[in-house]
C-alpha positions in Angstrom: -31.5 194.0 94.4 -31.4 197.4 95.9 -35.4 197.6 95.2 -36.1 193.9 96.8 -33.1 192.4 99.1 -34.8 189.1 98.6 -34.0 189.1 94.9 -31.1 186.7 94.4 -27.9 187.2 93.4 -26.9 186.5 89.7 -24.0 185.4 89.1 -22.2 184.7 85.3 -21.9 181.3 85.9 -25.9 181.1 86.9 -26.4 183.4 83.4 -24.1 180.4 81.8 -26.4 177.9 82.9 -29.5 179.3 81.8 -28.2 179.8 78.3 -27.3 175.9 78.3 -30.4 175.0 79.9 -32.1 177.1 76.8 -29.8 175.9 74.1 -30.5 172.2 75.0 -34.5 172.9 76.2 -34.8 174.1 72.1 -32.6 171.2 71.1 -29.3 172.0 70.5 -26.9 169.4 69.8 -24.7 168.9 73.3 -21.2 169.6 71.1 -22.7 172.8 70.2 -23.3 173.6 73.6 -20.4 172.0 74.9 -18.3 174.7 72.6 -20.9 177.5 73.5 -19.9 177.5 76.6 -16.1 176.2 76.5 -16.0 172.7 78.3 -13.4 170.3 77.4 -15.6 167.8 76.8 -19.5 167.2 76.2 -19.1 165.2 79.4 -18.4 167.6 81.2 -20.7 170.0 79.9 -23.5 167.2 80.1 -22.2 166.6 84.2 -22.6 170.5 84.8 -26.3 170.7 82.9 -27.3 166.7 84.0 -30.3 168.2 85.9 -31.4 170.1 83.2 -32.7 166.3 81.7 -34.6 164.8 84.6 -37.6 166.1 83.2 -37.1 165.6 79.8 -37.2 161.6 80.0 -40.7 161.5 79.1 -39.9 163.5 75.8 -37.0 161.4 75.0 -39.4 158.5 75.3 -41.7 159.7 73.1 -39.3 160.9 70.4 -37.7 157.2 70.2 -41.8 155.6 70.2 -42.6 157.8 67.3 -39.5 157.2 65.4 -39.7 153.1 66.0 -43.7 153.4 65.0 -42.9 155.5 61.9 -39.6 153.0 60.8 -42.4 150.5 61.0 -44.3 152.4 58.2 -47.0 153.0 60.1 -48.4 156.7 61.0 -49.1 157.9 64.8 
């Protein structure tokens, strides 16, 4: 910051974010994360980190396709 005043400001909670939005970006299960970070409850750790989904929808979509195509014995 003391190189370039426009660099922003990092805060814990921003670093906190970032490894949730990691963690769940490679997969992790949302219980894991949820302890990871020490939420009460995977709702709340899934209210804090809801953005980090909006472009994953797509993925999601796929994911369930493949796995109805493949329960249907038949290969993508």
């Amino acid at each position: 910051m003391a190189a370039d005043p426009t660099f922003p400001r990092v805060t814990v909670h921003d670093l906190q974010h970032t490894a949730a939005s990691l963690a769940v970006s490679a997969g992790a299960n949302i219980k894991a994360v949820r302890r990871m970070l020490g939420h009460a409850s995977a709702a709340m750790t899934l209210d804090v980190c809801a953005d980090l989904f909006d472009d994953d929808l797509d993925a999601v979509a796929t994911a369930l396709n493949r796995g109805a195509v493949m329960s249907e014995g038949t290969e993508i």
